[in-house]
Residue frames relative to the residue before (quaternion, step in Angstrom):
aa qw qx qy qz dx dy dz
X 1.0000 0.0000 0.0000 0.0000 0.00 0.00 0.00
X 0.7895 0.4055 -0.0569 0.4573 3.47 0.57 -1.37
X 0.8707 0.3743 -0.1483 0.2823 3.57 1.52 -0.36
X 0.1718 -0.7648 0.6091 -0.1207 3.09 0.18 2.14
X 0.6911 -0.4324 0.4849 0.3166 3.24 -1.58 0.14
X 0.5180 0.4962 -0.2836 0.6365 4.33 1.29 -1.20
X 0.7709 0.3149 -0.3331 0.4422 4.15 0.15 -0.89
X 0.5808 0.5021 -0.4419 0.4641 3.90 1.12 -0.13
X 0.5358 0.6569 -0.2809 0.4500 3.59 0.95 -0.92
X 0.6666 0.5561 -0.2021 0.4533 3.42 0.29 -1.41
X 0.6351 0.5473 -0.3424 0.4241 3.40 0.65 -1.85
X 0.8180 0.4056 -0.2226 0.3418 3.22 0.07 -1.92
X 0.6684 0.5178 -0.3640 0.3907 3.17 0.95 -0.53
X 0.5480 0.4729 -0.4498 0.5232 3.81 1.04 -0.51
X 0.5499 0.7243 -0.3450 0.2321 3.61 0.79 -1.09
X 0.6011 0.6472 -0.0208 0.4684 3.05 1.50 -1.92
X 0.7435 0.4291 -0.2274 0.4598 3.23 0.73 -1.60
X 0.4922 0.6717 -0.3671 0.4145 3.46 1.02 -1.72
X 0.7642 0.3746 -0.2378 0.4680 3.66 -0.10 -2.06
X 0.3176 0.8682 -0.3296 0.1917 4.12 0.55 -0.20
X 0.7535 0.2746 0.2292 0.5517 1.79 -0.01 -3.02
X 0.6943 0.2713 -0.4471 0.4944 3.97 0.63 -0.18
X 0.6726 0.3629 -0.5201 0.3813 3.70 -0.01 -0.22
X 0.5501 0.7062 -0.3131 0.3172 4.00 0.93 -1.02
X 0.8252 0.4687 -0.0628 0.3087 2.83 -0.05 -2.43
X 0.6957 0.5623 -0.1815 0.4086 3.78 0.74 -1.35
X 0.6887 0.2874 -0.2069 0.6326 3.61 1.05 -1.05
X 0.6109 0.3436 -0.4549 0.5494 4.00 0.52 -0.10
X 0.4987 0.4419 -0.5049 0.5488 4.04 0.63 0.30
X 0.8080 0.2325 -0.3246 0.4332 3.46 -0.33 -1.15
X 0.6602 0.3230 -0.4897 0.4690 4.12 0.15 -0.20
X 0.3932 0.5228 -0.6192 0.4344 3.85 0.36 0.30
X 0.7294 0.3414 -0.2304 0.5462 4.28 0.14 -1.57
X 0.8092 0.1127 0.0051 0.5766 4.65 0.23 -1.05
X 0.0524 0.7383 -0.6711 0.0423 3.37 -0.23 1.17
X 0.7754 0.3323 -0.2538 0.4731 3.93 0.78 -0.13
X 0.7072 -0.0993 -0.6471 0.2670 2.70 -1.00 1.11
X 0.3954 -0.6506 0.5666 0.3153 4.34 -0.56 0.57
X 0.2604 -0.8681 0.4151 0.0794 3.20 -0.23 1.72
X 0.8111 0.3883 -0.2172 0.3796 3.72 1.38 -1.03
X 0.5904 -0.6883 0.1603 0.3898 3.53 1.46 1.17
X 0.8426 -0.3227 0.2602 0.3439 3.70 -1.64 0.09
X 0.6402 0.4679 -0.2928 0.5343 3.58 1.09 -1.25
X 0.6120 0.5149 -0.3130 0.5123 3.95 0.45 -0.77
X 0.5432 0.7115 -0.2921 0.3368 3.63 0.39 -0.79
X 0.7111 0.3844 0.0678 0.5847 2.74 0.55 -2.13
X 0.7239 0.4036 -0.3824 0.4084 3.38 0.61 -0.28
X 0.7471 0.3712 -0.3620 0.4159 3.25 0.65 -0.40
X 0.5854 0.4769 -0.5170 0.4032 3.21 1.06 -0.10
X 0.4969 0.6426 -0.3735 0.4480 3.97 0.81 -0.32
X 0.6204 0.4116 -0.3482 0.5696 3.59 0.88 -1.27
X 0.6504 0.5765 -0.4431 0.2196 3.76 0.30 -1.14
X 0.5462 0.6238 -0.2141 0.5164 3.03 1.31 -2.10
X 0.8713 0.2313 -0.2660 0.3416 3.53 -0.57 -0.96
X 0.4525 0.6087 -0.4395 0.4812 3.58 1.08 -0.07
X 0.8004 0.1996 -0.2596 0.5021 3.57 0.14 -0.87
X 0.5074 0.6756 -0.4162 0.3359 4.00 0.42 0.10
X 0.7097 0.4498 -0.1884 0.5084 2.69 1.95 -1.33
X 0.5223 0.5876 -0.4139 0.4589 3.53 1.42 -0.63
X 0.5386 0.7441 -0.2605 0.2973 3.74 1.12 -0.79
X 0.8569 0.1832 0.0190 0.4815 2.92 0.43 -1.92
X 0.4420 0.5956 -0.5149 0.4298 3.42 1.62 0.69
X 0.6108 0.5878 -0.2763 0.4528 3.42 1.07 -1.06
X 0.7639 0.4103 -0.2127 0.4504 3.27 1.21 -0.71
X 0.5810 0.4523 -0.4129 0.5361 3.59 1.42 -0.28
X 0.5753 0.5635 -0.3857 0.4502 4.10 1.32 -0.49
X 0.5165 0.5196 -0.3570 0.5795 4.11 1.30 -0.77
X 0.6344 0.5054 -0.4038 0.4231 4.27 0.33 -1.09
X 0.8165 0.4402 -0.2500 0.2774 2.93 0.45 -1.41
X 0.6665 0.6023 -0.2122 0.3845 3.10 1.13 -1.10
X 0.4511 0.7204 -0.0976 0.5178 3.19 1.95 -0.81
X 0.7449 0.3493 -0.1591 0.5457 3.29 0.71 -1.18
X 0.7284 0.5099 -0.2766 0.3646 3.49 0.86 -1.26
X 0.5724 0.5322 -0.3115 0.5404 3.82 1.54 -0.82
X 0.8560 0.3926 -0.1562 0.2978 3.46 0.28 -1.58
X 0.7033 0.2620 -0.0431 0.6594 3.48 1.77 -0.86
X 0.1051 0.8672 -0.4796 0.0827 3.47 0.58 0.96
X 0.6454 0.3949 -0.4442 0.4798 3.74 1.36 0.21
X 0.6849 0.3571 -0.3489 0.5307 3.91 0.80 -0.36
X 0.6077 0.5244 -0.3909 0.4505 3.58 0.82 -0.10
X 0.1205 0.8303 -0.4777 -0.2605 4.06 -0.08 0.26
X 0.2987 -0.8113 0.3679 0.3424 3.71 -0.57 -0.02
X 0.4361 0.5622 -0.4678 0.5244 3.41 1.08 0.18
C-alpha cells in the first residue's frame, strides 16, 4: 500500500534527519554551557562527528537521487519507466 519509490525517499530521509538532530543537537547544547574539560573522551568525539557527517551526506544525496529521478521521469518519460 504505502510502498512507492517518493514513500521510500521520505523514510530515509526522516531517518537521516531523525539520527542528526539526536546525535548533533544535545552535545552542540551542552558544549555551548562546558566547552572545557570534554568529559565523554576521544573515541565518542569522533564518533559523533562521523554520525553527524554521514547523517547529513545522506540527507543530501537523497534529496538529490529524489531531484534525478523526478528529472528523468518529467523530462524523459519514454526511457524513464515509472512502474
Amino acid at each position: 500500500y504505502m510502498r512507492t519509490v517518493t514513500n521510500y525517499y521520505l523514510f530515509n530521509l526522516s531517518i537521516s534527519d531523525l539520527l542528526l538532530l539526536l546525535m548533533g543537537l544535545p552535545m552542540e547544547i551542552y558544549l555551548t554551557w562546558s566547552q572545557y574539560p570534554f568529559p565523554f573522551g576521544e573515541g565518542f568525539c569522533r564518533f559523533r562527528f562521523w554520525a553527524s557527517e554521514v547523517s547529513s551526506n545522506v540527507s543530501v544525496l537523497t534529496i538529490t537521487a529524489f531531484t534525478v529521478e523526478r528529472y528523468m521521469a518529467i523530462c524523459h518519460p519514454i526511457r524513464f519507466p515509472t512502474h
